[in-house]
C-alpha positions in Angstrom: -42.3 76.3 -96.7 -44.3 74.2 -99.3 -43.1 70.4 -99.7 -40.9 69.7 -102.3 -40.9 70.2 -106.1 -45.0 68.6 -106.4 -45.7 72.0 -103.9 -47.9 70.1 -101.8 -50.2 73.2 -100.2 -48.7 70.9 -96.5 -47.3 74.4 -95.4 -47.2 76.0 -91.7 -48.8 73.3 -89.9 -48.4 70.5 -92.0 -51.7 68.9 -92.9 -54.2 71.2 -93.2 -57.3 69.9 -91.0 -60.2 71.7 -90.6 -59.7 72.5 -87.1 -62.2 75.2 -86.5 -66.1 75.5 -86.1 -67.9 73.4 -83.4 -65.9 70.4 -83.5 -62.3 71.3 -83.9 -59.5 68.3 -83.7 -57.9 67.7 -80.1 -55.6 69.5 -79.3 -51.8 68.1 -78.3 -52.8 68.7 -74.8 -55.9 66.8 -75.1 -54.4 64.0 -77.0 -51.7 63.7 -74.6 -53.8 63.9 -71.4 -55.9 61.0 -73.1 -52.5 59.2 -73.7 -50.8 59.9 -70.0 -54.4 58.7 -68.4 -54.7 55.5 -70.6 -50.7 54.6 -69.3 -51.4 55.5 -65.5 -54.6 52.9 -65.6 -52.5 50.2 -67.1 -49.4 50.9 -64.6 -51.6 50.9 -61.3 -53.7 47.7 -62.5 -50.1 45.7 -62.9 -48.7 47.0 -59.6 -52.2 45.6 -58.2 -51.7 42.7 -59.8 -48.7 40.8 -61.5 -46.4 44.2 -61.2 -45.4 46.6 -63.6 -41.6 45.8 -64.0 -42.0 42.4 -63.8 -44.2 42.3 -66.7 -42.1 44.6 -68.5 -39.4 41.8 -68.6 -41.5 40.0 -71.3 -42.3 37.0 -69.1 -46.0 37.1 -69.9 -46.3 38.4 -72.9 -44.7 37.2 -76.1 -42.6 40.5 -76.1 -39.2 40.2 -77.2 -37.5 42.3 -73.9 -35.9 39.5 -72.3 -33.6 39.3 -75.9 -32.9 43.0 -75.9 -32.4 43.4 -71.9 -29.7 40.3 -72.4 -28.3 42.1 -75.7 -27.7 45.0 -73.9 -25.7 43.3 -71.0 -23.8 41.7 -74.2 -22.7 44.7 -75.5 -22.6 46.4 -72.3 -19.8 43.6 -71.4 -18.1 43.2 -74.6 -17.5 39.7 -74.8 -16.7 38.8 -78.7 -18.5 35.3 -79.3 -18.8 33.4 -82.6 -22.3 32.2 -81.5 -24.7 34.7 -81.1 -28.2 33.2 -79.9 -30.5 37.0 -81.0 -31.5 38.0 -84.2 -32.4 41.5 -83.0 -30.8 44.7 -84.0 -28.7 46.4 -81.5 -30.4 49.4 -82.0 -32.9 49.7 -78.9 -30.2 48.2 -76.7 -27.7 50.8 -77.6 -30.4 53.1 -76.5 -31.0 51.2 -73.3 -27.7 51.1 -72.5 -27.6 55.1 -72.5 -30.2 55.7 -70.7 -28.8 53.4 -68.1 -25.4 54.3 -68.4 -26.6 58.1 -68.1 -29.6 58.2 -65.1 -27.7 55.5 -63.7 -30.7 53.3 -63.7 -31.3 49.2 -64.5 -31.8 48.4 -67.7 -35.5 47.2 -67.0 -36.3 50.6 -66.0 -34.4 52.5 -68.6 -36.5 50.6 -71.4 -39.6 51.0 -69.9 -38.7 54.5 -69.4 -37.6 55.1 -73.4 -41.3 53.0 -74.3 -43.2 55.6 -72.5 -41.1 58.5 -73.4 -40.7 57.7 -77.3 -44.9 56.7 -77.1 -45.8 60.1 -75.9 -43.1 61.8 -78.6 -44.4 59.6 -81.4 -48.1 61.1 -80.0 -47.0 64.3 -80.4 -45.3 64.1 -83.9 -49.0 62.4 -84.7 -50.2 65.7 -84.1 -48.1 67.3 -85.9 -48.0 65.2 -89.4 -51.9 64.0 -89.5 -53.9 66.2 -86.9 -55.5 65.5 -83.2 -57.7 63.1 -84.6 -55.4 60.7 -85.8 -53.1 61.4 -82.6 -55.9 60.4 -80.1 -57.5 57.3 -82.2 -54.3 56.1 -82.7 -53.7 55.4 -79.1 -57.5 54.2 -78.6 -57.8 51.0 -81.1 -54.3 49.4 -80.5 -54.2 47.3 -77.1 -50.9 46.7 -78.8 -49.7 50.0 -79.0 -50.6 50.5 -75.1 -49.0 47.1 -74.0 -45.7 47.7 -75.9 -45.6 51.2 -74.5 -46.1 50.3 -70.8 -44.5 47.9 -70.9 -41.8 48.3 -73.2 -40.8 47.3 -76.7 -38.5 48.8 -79.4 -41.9 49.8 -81.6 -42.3 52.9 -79.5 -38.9 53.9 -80.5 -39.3 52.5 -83.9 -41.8 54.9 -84.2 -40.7 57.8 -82.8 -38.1 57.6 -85.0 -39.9 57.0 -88.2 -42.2 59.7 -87.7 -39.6 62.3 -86.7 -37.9 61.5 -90.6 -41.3 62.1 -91.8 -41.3 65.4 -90.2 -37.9 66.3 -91.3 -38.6 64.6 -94.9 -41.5 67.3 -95.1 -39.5 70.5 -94.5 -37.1 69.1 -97.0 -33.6 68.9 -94.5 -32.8 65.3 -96.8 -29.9 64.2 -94.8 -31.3 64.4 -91.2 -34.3 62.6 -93.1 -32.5 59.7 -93.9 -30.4 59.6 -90.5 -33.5 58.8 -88.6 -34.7 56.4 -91.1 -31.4 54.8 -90.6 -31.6 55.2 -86.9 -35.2 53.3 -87.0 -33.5 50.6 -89.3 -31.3 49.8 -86.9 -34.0 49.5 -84.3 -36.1 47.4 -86.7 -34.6 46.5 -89.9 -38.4 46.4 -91.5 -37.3 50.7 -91.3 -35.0 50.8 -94.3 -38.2 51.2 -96.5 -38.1 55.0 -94.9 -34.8 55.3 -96.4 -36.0 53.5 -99.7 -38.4 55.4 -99.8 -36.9 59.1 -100.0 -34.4 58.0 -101.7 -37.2 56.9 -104.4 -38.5 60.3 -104.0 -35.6 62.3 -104.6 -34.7 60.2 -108.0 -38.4 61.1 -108.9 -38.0 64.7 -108.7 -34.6 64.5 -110.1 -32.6 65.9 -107.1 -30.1 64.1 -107.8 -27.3 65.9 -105.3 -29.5 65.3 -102.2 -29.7 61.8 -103.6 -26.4 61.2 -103.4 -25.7 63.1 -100.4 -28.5 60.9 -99.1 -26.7 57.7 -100.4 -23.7 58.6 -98.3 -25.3 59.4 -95.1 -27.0 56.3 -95.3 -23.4 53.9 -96.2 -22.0 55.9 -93.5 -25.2 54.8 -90.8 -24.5 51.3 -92.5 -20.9 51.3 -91.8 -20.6 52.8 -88.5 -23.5 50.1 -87.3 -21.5 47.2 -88.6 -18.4 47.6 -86.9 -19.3 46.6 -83.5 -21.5 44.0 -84.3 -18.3 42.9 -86.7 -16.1 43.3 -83.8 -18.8 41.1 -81.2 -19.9 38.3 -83.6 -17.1 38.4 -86.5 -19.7 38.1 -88.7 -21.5 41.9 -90.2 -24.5 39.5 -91.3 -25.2 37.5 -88.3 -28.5 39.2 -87.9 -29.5 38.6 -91.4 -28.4 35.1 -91.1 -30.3 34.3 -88.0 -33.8 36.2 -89.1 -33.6 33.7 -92.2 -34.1 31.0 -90.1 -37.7 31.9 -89.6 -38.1 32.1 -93.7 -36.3 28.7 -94.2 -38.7 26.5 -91.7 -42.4 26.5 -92.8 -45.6 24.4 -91.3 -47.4 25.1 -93.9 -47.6 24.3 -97.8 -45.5 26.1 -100.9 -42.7 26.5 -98.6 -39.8 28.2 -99.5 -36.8 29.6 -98.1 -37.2 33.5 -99.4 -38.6 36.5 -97.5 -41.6 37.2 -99.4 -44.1 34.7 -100.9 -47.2 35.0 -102.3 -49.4 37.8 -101.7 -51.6 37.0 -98.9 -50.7 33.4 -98.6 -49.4 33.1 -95.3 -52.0 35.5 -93.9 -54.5 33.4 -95.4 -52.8 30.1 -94.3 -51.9 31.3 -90.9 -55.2 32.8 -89.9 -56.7 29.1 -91.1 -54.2 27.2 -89.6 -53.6 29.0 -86.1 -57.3 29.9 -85.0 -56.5 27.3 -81.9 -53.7 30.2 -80.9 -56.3 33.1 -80.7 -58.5 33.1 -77.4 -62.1 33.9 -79.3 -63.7 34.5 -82.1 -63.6 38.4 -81.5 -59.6 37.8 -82.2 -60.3 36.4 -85.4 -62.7 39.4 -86.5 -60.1 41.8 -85.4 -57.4 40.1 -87.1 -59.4 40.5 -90.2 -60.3 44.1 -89.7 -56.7 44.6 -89.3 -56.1 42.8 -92.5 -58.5 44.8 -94.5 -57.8 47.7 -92.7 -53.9 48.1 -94.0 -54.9 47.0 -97.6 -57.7 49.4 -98.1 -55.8 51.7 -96.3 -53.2 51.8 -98.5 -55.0 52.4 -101.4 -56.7 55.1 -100.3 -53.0 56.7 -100.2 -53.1 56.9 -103.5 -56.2 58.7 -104.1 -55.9 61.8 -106.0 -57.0 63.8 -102.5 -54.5 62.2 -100.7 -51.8 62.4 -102.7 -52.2 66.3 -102.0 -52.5 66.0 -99.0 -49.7 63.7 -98.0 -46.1 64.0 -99.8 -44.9 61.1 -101.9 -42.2 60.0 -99.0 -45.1 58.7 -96.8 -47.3 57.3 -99.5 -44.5 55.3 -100.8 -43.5 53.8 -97.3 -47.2 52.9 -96.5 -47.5 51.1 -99.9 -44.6 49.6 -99.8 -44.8 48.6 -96.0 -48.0 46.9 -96.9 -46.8 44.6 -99.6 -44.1 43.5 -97.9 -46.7 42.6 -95.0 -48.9 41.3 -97.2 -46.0 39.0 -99.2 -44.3 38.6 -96.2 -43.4 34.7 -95.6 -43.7 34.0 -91.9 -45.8 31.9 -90.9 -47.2 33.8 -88.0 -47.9 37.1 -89.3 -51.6 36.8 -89.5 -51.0 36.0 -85.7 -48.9 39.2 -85.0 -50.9 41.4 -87.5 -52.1 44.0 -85.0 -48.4 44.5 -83.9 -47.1 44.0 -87.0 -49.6 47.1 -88.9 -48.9 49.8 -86.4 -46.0 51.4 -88.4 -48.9 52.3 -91.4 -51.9 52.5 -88.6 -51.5 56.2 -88.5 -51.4 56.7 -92.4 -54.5 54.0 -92.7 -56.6 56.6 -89.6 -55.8 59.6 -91.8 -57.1 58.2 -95.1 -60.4 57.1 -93.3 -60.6 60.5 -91.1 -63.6 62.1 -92.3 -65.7 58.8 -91.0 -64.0 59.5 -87.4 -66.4 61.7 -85.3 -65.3 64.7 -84.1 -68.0 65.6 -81.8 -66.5 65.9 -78.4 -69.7 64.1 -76.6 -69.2 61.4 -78.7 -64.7 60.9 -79.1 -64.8 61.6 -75.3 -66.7 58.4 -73.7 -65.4 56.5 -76.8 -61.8 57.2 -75.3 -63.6 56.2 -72.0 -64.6 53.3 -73.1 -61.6 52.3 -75.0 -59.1 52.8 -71.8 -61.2 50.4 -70.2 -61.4 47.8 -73.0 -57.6 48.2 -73.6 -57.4 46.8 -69.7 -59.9 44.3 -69.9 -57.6 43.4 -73.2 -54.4 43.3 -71.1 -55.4 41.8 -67.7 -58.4 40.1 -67.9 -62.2 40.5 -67.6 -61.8 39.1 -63.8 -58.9 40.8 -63.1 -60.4 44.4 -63.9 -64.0 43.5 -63.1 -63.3 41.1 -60.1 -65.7 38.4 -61.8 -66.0 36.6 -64.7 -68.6 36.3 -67.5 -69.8 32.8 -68.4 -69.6 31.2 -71.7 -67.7 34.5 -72.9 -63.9 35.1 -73.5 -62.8 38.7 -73.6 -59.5 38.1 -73.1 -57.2 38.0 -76.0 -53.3 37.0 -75.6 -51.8 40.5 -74.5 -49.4 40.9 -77.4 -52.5 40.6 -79.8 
């Protein structure tokens, strides 16, 4: 089955990689194997050292699980209250909350156990969409990625979620599409530019039934999210409400109350303004790599090559994905940029894949090296090493 009206030649196995000759892409056995061994190191240094679930409860890292662990026991208990203290959609608790509920486990362990689960999926539906490549680097340059994984986070799932619409967006079944863009909205609400953005597809092409079919999946999602959080709060935009409140209070100049800003101002003002938060100079470089990286990224999407290559669904969420980043008017997103670019990361390591080497001898002790970085990255040079290296800092803040 070809891919919509355009015909994109993305037929059988969806992107058609060269995957043949010497040097053929990892396989999903390969990419997952790298993926299980990078997890087990991380899991065995925290029970050596600070312990994996206690970690996991966000207490040393500026993770937000503590908020979705105690938003789960709220909606677990079902005690209506007119003051609600999280901004966070109830998406990733719901999901926490079955888990628990079903394998009868705490709700610690069930989101640690939906992080690893929906990171190894999201792996696999890598694979699928962009290729072994992509799958394998992907979990290599993002300490992130493996921190919020471990360790739990509701990007995993975000993820998961985002890339299974893809999938389904690509073999043209519109309405379980835009269901699991929905269900990633709900998880983070930055996900309703999936929905957006096949929606914006469909009106392009002209279909306009699956449109509107689309439109009333999506009111439906809408509708039956709202109720409970309606029936909890008594308010359907308390969550809206209390994510303004980090638009509205600004440290820094041509502050306003909207969501969006300027193009690149507060990246510019916050990685100015909040080097004293990052832990070295290497930080900083990263942060701009990671800058640069989504920006010329993006507009490699919309090179005539790829725009055969990927169908209009993805380009448009990675473009619009980006400006909103880029516009985006928080102060601390030039802090959180290498958590905040892993929903286009993928998109960005398929525009840039022919400069990726593919050479075995060479991917294999890269991935080497990278599992060992990513625990240096995590734990600490001494920690890992059992010493530490004068008048350098290798240690950047986990979450980073």
């Amino acid at each position: 089955m070809c891919l919509g009206p355009e015909k994109h030649t993305i037929c059988a196995r969806e992107v058609q990689i060269a995957n043949s000759g010497l040097n053929p892409e990892p396989s999903r056995t390969e990419a997952v194997l790298i993926l299980l061994v990078t997890f087990l190191v991380q899991i065995a240094e925290a029970l050596r050292t600070v312990g994996w679930l206690s970690r996991a409860t966000g207490n040393l890292d500026n993770l937000d699980n503590s908020n979705y662990l105690a938003l789960a026991d709220f909606i677990r208990n079902w005690a209506p209250t007119t003051s609600l203290a999280y901004q966070h959609f109830w998406g990733y608790p719901y999901f926490i909350i079955a888990v628990s509920s079903i394998l009868h486990l705490p709700s610690v362990q069930a989101m640690v156990g939906i992080s690893l689960l929906s990171s190894t999926f999201t792996c696999l539906l890598l694979h699928r969409l962009y290729g072994g490549l992509v799958a394998v680097v992907f979990g290599m340059i993002s300490s992130t990625w493996i921190l919020l994984s471990v360790f739990g986070g509701c990007e995993p799932l975000f993820m998961a979620l985002l890339f299974a619409s893809f999938l389904v967006a690509r073999r043209e079944r519109w309405l379980l599409a835009i269901f699991l863009g929905c269900a990633a909205t709900i998880v983070r609400p930055i996900g309703i530019l999936m929905p957006l953005a096949l929606l914006a597809s469909l009106l392009w092409q002209r279909n306009w039934s699956a449109a509107a079919r689309c439109c009333v999946v999506a009111l439906a999602a809408a509708a039956v999210y709202l109720i409970p959080v309606y029936l909890l709060t008594g308010d359907v935009l308390v969550q809206p409400r209390l994510y303004s409140a980090d638009w509205q209070v600004h440290d820094f100049s041509l502050a306003h109350g909207g969501i969006l800003t300027f193009p690149a101002l507060r990246l510019l003002q916050g990685f100015y303004y909040l080097h004293d938060r990052w832990s070295s100079w290497p930080a900083a470089v990263l942060r701009l790599v990671w800058i640069l990286a989504a920006v010329g990224g993006t507009i490699l999407l919309w090179t005539p090559r790829r725009a055969r290559e990927l169908p209009p669904v993805e380009r448009i969420f990675g473009c619009a994905y980006t400006a909103f980043l880029v516009c985006y008017n928080f102060d601390y997103t030039a802090l959180y940029i290498p958590r905040f670019i892993l929903p286009v990361l993928p998109l960005v390591l398929f525009a840039v894949r022919k400069w990726i080497p593919q050479d075995r001898r060479i991917l294999w002790p890269l991935a080497a090296i990278s599992i060992v970085f990513n625990t240096v990255v995590l734990f600490g040079f001494k920690s890992v090493f059992g010493f530490k290296l004068r008048g350098i800092h290798l240690t950047p803040k986990p979450w980073e």
